[in-house]
mmCIF file of the N, C-alpha and C atoms, coordinates in Angstrom:
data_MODEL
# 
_entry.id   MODEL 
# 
loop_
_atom_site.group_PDB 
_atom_site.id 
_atom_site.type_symbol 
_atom_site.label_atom_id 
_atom_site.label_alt_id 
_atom_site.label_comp_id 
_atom_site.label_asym_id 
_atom_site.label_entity_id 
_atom_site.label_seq_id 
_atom_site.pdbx_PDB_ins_code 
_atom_site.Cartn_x 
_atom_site.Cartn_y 
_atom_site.Cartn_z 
_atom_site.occupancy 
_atom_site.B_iso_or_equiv 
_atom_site.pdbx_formal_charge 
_atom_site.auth_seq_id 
_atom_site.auth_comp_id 
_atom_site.auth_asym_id 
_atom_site.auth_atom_id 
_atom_site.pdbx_PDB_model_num 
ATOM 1   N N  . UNK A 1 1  ? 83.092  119.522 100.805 1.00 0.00 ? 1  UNK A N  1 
ATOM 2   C CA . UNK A 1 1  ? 82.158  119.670 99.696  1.00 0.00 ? 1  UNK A CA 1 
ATOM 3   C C  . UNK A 1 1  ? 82.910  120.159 98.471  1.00 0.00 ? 1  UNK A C  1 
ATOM 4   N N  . UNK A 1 2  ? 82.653  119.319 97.264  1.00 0.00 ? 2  UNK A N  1 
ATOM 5   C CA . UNK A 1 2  ? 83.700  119.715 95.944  1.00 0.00 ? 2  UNK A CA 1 
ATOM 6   C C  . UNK A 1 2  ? 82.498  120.974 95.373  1.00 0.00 ? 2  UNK A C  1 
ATOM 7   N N  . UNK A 1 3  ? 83.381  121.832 94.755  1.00 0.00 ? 3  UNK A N  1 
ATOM 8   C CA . UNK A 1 3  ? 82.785  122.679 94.323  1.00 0.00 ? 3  UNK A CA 1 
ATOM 9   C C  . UNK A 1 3  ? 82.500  122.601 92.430  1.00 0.00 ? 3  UNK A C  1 
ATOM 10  N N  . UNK A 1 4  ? 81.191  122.662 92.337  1.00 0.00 ? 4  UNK A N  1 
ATOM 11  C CA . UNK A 1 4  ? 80.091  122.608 91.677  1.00 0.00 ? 4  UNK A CA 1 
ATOM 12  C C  . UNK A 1 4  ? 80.594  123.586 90.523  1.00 0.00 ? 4  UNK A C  1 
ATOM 13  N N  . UNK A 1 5  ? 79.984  123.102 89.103  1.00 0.00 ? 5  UNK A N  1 
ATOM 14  C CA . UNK A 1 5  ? 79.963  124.058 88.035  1.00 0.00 ? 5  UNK A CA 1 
ATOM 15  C C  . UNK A 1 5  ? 79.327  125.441 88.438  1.00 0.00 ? 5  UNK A C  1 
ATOM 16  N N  . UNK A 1 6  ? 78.207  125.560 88.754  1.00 0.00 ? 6  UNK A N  1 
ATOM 17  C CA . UNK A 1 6  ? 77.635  126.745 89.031  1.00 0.00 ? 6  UNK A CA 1 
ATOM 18  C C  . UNK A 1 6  ? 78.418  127.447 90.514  1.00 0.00 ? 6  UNK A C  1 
ATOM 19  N N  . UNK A 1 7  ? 79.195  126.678 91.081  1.00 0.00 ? 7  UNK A N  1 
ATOM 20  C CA . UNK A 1 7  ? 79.893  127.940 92.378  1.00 0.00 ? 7  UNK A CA 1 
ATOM 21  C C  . UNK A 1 7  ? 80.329  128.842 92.197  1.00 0.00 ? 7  UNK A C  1 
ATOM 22  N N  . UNK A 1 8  ? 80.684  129.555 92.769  1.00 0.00 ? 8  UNK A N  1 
ATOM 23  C CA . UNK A 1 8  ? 81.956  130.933 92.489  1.00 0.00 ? 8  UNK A CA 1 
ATOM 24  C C  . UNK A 1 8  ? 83.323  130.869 92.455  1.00 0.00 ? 8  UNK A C  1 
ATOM 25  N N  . UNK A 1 9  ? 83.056  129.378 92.822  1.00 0.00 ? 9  UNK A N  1 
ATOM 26  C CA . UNK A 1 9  ? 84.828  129.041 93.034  1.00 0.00 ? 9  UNK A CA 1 
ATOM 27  C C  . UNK A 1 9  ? 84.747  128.349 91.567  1.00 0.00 ? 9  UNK A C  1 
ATOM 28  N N  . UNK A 1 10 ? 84.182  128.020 90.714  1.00 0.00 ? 10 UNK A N  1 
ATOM 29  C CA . UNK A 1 10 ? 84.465  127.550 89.642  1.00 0.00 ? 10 UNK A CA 1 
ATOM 30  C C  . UNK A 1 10 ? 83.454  128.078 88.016  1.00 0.00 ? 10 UNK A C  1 
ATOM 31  N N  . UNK A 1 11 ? 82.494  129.518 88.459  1.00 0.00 ? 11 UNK A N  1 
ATOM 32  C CA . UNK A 1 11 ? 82.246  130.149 87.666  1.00 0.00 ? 11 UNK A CA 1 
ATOM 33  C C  . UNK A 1 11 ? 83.028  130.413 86.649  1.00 0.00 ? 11 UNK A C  1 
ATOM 34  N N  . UNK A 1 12 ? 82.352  130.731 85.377  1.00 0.00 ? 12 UNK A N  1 
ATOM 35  C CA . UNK A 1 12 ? 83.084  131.327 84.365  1.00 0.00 ? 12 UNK A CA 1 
ATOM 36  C C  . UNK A 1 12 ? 83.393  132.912 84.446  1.00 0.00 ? 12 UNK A C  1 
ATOM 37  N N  . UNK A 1 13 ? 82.729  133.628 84.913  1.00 0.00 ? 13 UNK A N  1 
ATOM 38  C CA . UNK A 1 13 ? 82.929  134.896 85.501  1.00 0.00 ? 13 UNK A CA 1 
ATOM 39  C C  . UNK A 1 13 ? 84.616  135.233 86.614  1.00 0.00 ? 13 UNK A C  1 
ATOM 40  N N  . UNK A 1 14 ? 84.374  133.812 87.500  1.00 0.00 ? 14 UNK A N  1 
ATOM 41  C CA . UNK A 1 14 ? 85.298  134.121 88.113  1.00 0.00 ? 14 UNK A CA 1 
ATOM 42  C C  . UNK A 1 14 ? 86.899  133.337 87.415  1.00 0.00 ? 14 UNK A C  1 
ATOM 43  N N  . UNK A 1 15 ? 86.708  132.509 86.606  1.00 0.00 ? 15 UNK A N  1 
ATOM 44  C CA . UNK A 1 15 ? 87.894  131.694 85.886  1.00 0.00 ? 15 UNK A CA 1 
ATOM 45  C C  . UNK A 1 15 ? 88.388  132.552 84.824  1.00 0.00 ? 15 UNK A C  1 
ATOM 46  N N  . UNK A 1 16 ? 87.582  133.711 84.317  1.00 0.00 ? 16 UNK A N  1 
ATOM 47  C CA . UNK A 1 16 ? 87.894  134.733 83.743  1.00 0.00 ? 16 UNK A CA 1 
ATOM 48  C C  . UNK A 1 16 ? 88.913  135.757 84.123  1.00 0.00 ? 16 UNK A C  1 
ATOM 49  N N  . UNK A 1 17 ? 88.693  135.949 85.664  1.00 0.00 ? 17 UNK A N  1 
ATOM 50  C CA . UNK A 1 17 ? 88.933  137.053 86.223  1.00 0.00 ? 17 UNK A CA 1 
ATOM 51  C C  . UNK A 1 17 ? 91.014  136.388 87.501  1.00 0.00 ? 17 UNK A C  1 
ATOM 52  N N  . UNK A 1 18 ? 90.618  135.388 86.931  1.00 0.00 ? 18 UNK A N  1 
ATOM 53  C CA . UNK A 1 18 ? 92.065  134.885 87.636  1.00 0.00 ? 18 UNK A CA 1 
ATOM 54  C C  . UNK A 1 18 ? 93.474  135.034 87.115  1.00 0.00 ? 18 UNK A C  1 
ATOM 55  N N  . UNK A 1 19 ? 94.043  135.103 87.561  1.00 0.00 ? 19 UNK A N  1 
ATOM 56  C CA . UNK A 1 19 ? 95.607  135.938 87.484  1.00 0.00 ? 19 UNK A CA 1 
ATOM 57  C C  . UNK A 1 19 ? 96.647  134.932 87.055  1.00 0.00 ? 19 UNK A C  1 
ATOM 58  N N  . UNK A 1 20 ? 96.444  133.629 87.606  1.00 0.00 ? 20 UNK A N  1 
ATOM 59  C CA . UNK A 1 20 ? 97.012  132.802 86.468  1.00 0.00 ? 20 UNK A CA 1 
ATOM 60  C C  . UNK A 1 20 ? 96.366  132.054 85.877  1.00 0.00 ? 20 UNK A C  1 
ATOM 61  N N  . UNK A 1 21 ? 96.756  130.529 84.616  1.00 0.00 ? 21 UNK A N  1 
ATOM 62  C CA . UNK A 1 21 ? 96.121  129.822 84.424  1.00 0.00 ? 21 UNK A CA 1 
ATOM 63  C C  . UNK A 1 21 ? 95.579  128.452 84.972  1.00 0.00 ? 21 UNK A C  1 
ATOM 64  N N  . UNK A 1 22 ? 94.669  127.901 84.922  1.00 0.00 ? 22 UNK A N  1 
ATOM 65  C CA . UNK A 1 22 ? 94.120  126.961 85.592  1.00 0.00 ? 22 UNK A CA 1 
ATOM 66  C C  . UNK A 1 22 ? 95.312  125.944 85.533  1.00 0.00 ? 22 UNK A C  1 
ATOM 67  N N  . UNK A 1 23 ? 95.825  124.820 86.619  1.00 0.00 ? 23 UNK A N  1 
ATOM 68  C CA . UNK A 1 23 ? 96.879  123.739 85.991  1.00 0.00 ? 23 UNK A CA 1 
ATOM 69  C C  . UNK A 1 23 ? 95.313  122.433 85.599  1.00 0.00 ? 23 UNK A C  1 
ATOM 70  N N  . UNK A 1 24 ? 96.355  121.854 84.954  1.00 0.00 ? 24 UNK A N  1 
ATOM 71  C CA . UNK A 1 24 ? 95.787  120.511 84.524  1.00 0.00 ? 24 UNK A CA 1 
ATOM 72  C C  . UNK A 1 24 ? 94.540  119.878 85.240  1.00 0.00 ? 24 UNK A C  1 
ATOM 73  N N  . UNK A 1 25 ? 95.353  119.450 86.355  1.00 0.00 ? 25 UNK A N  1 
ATOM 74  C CA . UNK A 1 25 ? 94.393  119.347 87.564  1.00 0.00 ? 25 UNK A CA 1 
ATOM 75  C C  . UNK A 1 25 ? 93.288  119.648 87.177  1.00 0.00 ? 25 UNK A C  1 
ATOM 76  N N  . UNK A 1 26 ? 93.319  121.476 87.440  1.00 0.00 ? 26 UNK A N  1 
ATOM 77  C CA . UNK A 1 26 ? 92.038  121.674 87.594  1.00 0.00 ? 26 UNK A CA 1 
ATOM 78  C C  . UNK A 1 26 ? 90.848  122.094 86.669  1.00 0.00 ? 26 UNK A C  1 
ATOM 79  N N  . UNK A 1 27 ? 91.557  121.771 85.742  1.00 0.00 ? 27 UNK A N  1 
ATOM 80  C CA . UNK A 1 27 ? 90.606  121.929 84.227  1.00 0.00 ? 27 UNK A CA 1 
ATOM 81  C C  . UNK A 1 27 ? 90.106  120.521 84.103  1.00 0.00 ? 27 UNK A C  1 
ATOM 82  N N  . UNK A 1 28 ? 90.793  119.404 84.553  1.00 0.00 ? 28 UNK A N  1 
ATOM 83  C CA . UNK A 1 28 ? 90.024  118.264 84.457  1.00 0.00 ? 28 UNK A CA 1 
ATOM 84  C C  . UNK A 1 28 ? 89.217  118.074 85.182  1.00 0.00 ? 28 UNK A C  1 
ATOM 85  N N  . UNK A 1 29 ? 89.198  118.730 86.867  1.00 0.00 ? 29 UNK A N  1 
ATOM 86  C CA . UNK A 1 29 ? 87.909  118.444 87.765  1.00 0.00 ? 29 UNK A CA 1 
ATOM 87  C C  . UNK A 1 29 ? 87.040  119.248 86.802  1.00 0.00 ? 29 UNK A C  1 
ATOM 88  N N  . UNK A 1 30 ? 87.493  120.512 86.399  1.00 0.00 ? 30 UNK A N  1 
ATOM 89  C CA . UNK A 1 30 ? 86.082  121.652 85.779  1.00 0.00 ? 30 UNK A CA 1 
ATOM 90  C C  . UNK A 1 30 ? 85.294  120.881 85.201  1.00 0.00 ? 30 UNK A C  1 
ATOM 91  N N  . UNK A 1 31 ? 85.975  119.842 83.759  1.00 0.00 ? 31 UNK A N  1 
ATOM 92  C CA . UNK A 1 31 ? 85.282  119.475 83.048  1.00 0.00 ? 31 UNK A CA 1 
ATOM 93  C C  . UNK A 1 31 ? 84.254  117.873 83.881  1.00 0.00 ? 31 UNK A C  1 
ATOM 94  N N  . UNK A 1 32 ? 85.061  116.955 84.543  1.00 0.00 ? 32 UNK A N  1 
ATOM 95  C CA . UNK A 1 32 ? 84.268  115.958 85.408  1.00 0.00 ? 32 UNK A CA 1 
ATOM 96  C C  . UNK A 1 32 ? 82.968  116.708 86.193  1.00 0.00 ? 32 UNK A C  1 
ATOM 97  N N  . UNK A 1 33 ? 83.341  117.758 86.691  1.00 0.00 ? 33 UNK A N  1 
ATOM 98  C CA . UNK A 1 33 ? 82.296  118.747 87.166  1.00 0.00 ? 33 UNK A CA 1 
ATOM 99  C C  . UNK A 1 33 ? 80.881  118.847 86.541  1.00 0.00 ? 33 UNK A C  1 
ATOM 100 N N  . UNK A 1 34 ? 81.393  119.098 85.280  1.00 0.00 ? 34 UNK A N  1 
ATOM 101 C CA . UNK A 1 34 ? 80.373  120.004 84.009  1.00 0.00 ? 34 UNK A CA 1 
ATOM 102 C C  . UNK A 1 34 ? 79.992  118.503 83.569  1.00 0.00 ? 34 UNK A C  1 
ATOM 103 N N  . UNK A 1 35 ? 80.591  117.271 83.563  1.00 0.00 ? 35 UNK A N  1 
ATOM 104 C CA . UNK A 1 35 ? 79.911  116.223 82.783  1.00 0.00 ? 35 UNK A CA 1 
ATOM 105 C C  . UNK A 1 35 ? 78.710  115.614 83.945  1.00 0.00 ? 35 UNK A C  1 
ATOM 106 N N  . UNK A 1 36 ? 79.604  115.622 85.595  1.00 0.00 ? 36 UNK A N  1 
ATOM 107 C CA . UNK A 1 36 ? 78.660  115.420 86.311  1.00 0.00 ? 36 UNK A CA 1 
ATOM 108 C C  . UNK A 1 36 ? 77.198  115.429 86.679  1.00 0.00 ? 36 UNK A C  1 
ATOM 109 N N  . UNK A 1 37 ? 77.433  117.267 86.654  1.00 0.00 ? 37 UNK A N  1 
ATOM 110 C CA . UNK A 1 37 ? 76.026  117.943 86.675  1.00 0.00 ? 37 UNK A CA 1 
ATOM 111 C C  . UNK A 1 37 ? 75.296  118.302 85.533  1.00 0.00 ? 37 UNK A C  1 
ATOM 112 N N  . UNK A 1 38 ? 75.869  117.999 84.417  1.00 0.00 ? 38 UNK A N  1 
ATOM 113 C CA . UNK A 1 38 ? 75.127  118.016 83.428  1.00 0.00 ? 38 UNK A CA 1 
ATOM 114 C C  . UNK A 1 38 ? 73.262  117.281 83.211  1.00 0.00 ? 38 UNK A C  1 
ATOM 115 N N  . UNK A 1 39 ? 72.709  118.304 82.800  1.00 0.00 ? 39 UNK A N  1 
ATOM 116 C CA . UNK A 1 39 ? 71.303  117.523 82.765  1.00 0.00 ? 39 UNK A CA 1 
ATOM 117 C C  . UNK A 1 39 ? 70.792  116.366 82.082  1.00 0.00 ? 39 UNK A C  1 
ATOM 118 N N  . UNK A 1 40 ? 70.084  115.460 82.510  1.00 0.00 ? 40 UNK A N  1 
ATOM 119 C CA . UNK A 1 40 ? 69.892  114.313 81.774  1.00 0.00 ? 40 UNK A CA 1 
ATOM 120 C C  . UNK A 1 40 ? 69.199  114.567 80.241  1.00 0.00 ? 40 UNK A C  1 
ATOM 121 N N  . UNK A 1 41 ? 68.989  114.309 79.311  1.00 0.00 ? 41 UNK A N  1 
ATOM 122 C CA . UNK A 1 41 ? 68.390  114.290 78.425  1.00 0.00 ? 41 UNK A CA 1 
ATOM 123 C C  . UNK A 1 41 ? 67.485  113.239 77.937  1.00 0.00 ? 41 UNK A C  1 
ATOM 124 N N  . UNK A 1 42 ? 66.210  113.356 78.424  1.00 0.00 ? 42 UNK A N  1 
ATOM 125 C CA . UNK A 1 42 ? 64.886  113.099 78.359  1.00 0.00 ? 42 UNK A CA 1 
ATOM 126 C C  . UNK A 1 42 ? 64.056  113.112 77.230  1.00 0.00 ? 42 UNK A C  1 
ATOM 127 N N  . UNK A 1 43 ? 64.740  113.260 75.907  1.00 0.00 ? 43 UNK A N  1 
ATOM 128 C CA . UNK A 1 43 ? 63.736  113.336 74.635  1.00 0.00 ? 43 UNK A CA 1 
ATOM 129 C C  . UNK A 1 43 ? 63.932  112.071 74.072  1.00 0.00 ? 43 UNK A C  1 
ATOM 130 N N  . UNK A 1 44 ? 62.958  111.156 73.606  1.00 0.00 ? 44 UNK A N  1 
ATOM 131 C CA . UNK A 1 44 ? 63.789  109.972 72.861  1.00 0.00 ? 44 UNK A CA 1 
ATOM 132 C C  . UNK A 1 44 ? 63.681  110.352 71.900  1.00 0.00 ? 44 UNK A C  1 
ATOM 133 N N  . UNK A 1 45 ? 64.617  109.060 71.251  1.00 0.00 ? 45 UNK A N  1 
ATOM 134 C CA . UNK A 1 45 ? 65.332  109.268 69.553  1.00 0.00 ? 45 UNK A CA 1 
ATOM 135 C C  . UNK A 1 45 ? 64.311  108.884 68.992  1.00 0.00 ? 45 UNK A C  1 
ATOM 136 N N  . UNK A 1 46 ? 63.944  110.049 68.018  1.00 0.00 ? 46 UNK A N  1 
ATOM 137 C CA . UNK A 1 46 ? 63.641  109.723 66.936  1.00 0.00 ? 46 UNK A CA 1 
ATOM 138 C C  . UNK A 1 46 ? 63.709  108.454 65.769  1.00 0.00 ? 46 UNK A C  1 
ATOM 139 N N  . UNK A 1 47 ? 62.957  108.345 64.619  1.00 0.00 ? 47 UNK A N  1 
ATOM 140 C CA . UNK A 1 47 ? 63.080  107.089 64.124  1.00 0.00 ? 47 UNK A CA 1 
ATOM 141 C C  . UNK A 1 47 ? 63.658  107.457 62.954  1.00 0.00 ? 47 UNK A C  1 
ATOM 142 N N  . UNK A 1 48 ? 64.076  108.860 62.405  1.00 0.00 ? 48 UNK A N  1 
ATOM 143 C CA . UNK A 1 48 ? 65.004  109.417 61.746  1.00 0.00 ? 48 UNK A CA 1 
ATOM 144 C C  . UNK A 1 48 ? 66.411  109.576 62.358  1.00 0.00 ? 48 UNK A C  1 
ATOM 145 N N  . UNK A 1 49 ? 66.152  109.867 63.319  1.00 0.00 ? 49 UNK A N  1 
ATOM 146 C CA . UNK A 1 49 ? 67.584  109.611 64.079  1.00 0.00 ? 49 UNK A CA 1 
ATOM 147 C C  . UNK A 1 49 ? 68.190  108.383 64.327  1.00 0.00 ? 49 UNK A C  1 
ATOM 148 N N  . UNK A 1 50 ? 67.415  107.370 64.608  1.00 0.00 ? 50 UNK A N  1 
ATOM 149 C CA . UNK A 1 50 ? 67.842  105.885 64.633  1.00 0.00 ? 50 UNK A CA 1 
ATOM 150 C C  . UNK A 1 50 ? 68.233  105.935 63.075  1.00 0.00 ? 50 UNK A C  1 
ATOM 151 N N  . UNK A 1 51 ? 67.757  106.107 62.337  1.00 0.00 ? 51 UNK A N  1 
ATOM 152 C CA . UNK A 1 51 ? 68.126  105.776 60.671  1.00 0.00 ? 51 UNK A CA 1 
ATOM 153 C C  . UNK A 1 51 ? 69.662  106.776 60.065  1.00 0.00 ? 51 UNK A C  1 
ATOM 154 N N  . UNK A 1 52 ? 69.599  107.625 60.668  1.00 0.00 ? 52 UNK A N  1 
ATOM 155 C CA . UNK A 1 52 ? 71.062  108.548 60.492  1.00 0.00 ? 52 UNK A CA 1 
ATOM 156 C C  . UNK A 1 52 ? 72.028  107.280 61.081  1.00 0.00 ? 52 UNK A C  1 
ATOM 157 N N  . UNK A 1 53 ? 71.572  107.130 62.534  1.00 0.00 ? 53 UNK A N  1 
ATOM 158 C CA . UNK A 1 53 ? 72.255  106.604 63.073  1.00 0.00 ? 53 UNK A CA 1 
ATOM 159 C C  . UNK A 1 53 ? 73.386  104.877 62.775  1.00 0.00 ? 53 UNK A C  1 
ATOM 160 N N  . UNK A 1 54 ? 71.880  104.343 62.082  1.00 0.00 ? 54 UNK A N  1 
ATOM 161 C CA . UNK A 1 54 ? 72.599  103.133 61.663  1.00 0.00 ? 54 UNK A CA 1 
ATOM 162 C C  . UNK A 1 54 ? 73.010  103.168 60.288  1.00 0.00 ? 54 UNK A C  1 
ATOM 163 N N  . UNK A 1 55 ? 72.951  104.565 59.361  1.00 0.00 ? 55 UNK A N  1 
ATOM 164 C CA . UNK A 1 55 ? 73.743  104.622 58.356  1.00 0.00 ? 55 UNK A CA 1 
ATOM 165 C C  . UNK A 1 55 ? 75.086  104.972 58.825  1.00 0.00 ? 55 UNK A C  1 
ATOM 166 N N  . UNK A 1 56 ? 75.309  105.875 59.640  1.00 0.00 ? 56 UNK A N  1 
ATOM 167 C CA . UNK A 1 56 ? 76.672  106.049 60.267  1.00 0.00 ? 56 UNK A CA 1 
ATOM 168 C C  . UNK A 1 56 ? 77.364  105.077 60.348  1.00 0.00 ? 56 UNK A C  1 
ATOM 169 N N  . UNK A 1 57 ? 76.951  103.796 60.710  1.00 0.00 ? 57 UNK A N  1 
ATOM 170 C CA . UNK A 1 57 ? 77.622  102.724 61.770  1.00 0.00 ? 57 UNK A CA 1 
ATOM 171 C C  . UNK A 1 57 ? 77.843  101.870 60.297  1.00 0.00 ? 57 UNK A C  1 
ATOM 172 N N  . UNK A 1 58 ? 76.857  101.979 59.163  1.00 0.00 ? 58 UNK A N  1 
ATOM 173 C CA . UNK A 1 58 ? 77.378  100.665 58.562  1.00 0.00 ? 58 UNK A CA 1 
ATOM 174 C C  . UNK A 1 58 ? 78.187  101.860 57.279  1.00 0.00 ? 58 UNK A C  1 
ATOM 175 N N  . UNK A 1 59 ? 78.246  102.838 57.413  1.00 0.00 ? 59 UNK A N  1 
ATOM 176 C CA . UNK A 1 59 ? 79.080  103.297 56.585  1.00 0.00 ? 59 UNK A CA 1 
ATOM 177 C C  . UNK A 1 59 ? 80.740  103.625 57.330  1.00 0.00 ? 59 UNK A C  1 
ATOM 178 N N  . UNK A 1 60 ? 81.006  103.447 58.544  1.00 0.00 ? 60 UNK A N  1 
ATOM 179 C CA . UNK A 1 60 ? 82.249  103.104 59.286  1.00 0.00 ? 60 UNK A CA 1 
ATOM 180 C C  . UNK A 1 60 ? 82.438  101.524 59.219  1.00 0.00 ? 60 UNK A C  1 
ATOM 181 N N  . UNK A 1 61 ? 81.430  100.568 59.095  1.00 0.00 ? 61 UNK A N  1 
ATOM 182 C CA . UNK A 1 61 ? 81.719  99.463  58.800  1.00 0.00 ? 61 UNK A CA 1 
ATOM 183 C C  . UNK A 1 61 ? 82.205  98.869  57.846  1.00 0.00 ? 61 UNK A C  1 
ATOM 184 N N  . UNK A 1 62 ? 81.912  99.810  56.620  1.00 0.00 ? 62 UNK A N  1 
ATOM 185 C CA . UNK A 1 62 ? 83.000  99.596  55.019  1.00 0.00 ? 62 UNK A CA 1 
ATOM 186 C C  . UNK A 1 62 ? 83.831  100.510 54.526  1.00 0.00 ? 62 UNK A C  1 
ATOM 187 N N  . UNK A 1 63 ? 84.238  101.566 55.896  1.00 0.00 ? 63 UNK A N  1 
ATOM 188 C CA . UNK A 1 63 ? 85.247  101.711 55.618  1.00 0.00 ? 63 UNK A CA 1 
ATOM 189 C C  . UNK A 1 63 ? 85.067  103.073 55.210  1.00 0.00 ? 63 UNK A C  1 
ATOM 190 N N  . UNK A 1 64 ? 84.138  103.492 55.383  1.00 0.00 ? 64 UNK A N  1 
ATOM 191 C CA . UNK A 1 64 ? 83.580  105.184 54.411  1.00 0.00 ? 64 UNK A CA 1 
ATOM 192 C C  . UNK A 1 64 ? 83.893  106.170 55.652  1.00 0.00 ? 64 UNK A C  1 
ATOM 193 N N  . UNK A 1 65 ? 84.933  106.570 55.571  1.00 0.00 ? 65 UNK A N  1 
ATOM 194 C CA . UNK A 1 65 ? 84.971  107.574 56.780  1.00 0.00 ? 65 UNK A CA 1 
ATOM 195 C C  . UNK A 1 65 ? 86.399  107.911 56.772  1.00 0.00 ? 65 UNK A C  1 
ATOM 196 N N  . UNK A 1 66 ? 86.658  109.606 57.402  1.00 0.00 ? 66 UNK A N  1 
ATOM 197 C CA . UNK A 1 66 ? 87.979  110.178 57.231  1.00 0.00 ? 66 UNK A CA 1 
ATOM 198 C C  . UNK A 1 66 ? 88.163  110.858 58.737  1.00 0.00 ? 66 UNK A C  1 
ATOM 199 N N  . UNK A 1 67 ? 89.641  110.471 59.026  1.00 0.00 ? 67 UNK A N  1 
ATOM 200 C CA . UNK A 1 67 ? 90.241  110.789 60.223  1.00 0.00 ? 67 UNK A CA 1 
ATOM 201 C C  . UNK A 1 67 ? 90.416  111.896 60.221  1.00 0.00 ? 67 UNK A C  1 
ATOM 202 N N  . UNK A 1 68 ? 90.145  112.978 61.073  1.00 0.00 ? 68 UNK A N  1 
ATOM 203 C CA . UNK A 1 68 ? 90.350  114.259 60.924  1.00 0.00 ? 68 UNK A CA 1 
ATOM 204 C C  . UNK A 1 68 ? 91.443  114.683 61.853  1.00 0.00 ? 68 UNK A C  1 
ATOM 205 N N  . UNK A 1 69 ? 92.728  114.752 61.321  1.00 0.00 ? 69 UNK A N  1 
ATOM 206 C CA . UNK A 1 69 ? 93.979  115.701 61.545  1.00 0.00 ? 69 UNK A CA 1 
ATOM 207 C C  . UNK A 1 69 ? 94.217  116.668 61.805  1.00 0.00 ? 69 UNK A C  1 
ATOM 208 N N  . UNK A 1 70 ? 94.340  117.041 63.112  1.00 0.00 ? 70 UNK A N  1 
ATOM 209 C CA . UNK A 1 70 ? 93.855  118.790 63.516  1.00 0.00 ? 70 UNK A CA 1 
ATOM 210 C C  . UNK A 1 70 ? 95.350  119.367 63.122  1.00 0.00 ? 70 UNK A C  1 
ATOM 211 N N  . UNK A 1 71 ? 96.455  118.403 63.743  1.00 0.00 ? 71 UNK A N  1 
ATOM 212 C CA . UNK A 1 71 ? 98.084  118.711 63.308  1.00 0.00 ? 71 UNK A CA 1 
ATOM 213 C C  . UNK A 1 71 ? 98.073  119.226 61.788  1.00 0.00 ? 71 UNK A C  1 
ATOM 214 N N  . UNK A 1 72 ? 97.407  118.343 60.689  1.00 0.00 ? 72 UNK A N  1 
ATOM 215 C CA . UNK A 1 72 ? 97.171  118.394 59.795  1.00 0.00 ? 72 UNK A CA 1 
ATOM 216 C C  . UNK A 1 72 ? 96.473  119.517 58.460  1.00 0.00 ? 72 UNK A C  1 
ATOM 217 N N  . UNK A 1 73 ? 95.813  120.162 59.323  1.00 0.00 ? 73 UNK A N  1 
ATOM 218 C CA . UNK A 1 73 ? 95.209  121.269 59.155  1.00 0.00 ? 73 UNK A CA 1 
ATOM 219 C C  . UNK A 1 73 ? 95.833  122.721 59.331  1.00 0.00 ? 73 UNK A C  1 
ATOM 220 N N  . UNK A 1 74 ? 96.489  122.713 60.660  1.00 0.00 ? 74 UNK A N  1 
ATOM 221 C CA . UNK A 1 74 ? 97.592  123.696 61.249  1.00 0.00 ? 74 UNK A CA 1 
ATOM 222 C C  . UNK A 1 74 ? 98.755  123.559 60.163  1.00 0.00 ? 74 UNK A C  1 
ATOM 223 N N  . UNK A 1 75 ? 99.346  122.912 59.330  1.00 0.00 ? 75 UNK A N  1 
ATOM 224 C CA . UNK A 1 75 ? 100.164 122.641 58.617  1.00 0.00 ? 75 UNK A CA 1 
ATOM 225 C C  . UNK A 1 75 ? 100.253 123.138 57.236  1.00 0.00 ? 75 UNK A C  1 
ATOM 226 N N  . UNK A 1 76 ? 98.907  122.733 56.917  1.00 0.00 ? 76 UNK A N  1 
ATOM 227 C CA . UNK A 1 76 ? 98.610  124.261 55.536  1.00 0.00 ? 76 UNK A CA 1 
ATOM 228 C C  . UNK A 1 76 ? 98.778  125.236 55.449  1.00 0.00 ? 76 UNK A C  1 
# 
């Protein structure tokens, strides 16, 4: 049995309290974990939200949009 966001083997209480750091590994099950059991979301979209939405899409479609450089930022 893989252990679950909410276990003790993969609490935040107890990932707190550990002596070294998590490897790779196992920060990627944490997060597959947390996307797993994550709850469904059951509200539908709005018809303002559809309208955000397809301004988004046709304003990436001409080009209106900026890549955000995290390296880039650290550098200032």
């Amino acid at each position: 049995m893989r252990a679950g966001p909410s276990s003790p083997k993969t609490s935040p209480a107890v990932r707190r309290r550990r002596k070294k750091p998590m490897t790779e590994e196992e920060r990627e099950q944490a997060i597959r974990d947390m996307f797993e059991n994550a709850p469904i979301d059951d509200e539908p979209v709005t018809e303002e939200e559809l309208e955000a939405i397809k301004v988004g899409l046709e304003d990436i479609a001409a080009g209106r949009y900026v890549i955000w450089d995290p390296d880039k930022e650290r550098r200032r």
